[in-house]
Backbone bond lengths (Angstrom), bond angles and torsions (degrees), N, CA, C in turn:
res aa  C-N    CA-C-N  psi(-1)  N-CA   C-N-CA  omega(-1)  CA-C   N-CA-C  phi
1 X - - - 1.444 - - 1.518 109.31 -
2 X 1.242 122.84 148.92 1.607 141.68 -174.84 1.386 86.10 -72.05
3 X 1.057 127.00 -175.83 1.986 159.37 -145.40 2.005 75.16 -136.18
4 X 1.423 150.07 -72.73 0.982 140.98 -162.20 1.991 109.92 -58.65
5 X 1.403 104.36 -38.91 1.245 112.44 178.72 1.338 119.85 -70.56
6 X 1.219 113.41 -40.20 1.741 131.55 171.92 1.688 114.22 -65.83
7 X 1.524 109.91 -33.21 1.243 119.87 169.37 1.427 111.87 -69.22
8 X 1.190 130.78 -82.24 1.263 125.59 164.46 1.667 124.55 -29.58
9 X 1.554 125.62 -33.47 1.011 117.73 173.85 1.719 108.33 -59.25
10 X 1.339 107.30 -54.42 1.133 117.04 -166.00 2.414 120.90 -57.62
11 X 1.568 73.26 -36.71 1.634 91.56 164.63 1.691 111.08 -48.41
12 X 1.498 115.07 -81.43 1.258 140.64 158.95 1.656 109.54 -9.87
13 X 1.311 134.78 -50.02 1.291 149.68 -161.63 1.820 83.20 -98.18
14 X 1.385 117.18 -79.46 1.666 96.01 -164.43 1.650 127.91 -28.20
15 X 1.718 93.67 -65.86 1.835 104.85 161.50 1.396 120.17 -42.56
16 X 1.308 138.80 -64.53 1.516 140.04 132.10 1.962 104.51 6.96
17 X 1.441 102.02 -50.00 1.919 79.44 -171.95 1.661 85.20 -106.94
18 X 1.057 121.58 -52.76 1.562 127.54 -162.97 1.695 102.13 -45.44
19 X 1.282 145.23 10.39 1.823 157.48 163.99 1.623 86.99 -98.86
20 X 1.698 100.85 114.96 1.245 106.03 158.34 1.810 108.20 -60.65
21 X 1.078 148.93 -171.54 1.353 168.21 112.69 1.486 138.65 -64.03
22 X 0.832 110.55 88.67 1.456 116.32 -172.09 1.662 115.20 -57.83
23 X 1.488 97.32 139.18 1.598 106.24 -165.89 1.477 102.56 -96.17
24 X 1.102 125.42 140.65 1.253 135.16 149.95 1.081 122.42 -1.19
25 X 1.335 97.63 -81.62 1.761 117.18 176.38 1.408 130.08 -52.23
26 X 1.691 97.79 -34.71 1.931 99.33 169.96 1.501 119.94 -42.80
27 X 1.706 115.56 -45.71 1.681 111.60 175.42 1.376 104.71 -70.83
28 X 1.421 102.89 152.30 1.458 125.75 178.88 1.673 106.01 -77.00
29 X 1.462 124.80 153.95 1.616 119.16 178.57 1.004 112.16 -59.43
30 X 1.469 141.21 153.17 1.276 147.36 117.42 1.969 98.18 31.64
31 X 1.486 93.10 -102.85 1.120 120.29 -148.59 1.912 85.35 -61.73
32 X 1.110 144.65 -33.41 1.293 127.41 -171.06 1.446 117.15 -64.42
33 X 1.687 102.37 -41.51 1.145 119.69 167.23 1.731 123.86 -52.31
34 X 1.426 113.83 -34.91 1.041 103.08 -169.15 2.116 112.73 -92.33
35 X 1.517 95.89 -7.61 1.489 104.57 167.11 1.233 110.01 -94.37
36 X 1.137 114.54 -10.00 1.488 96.22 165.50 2.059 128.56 -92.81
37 X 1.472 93.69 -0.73 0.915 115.87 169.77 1.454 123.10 -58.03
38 X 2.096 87.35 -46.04 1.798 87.68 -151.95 1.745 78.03 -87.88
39 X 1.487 127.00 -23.75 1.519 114.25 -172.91 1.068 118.49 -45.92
40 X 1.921 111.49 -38.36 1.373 127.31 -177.20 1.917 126.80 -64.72
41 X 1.423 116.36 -30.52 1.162 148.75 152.85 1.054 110.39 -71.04
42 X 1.533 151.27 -46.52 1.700 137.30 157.96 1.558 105.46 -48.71
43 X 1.399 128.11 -54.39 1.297 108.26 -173.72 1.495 103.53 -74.02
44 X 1.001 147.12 -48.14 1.343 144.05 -161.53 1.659 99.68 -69.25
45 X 1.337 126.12 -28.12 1.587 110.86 146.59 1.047 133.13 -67.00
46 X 1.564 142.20 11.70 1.103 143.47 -165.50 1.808 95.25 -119.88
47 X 1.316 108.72 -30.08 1.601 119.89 -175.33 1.585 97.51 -69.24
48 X 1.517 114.27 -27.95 1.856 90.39 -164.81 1.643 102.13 -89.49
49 X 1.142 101.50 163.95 1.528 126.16 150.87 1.211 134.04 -63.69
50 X 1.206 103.78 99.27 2.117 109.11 -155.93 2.149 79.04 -90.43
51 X 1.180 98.34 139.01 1.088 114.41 146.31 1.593 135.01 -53.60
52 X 1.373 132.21 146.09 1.538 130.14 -165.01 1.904 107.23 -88.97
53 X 1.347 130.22 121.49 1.249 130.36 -167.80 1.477 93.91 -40.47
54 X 1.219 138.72 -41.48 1.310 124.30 -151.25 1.573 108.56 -81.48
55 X 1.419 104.71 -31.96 1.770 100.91 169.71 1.573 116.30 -89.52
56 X 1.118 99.43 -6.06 1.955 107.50 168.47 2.037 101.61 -67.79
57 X 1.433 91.06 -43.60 2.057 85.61 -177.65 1.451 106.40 -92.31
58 X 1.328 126.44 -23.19 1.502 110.31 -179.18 1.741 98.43 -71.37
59 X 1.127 115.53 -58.68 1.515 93.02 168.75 1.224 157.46 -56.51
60 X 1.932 102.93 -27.26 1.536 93.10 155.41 1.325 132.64 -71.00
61 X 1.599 102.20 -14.20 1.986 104.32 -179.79 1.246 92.28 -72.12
62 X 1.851 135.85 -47.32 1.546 111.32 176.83 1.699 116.98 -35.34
63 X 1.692 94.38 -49.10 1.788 84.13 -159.23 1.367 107.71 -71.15
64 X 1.260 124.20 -17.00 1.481 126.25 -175.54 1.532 112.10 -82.51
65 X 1.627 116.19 -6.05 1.448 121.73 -178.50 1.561 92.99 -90.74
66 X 1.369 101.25 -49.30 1.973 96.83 -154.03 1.578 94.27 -75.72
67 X 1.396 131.12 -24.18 1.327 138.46 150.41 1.695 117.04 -11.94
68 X 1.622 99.72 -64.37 1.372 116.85 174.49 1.084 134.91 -67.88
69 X 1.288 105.60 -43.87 1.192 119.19 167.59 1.410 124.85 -72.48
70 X 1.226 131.34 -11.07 1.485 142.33 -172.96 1.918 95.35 -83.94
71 X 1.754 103.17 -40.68 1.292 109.81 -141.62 1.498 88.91 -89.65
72 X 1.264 120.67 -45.91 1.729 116.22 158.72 1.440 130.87 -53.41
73 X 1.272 115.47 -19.57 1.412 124.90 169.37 1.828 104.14 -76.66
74 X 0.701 117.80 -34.83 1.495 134.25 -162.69 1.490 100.41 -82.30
75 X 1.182 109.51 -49.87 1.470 131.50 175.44 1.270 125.70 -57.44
76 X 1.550 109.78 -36.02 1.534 110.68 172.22 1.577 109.80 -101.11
77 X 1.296 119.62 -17.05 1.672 120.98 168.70 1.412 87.08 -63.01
78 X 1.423 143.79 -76.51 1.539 133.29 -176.09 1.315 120.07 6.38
79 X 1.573 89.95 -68.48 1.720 124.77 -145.11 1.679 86.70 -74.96
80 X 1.444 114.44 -45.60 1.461 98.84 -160.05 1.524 112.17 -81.93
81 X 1.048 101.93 -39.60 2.379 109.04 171.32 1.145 82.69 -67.80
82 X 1.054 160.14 -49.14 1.945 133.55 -159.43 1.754 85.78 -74.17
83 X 0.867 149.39 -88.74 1.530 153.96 -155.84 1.560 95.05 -50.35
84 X 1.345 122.96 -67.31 1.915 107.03 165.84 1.640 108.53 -26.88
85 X 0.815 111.98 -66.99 1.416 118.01 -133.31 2.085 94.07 -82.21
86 X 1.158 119.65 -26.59 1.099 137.39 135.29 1.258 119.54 -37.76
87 X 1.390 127.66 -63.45 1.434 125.69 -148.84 1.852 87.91 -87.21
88 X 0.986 96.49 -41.31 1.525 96.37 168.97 1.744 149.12 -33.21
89 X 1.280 70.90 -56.93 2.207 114.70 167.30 1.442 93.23 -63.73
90 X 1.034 125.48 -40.00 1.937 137.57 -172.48 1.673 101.31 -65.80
91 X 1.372 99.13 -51.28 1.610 105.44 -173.41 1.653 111.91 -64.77
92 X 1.006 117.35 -39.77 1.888 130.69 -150.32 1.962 83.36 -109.67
């Protein structure tokens, strides 16, 4: 072996021991982990700002109005380019 090859071998082997090893035991179980999850998500639901029921329904009846109205607007542009585009095909 070269002095460059022997060097690098030798590099390779220090790093090789110089990485502690991680034990088993350092991670937490499964199951600890996963209650501590939801513990972490119960408090972080307690931090937000819930909205008041009464502006939770005035706004979904908005979205459920402009809902309708989008879908009837939409509905009669349909109706009228299908009958153009029809009445058209009639002409030619």
């Amino acid at each position: 072996m070269s002095d460059k090859e022997v060097k690098t071998v030798e590099k390779a082997e220090k790093t090789k021991a110089e990485k502690p090893k991680k034990a088993k035991k350092d991670k937490p179980s499964l199951w600890k982990r996963i209650t501590g999850w939801f513990k972490s998500v119960k408090s972080e639901a307690k931090k937000v700002s819930w909205a008041s029921w009464k502006s939770v329904r005035t706004n979904s009846i908005i979205v459920i109005v402009v809902v309708i109205v989008i879908a009837i607007a939409l509905g009669l542009l349909d109706f009228v380019f299908t009958n153009a585009i029809s009445g058209l095909g009639k002409l030619f």
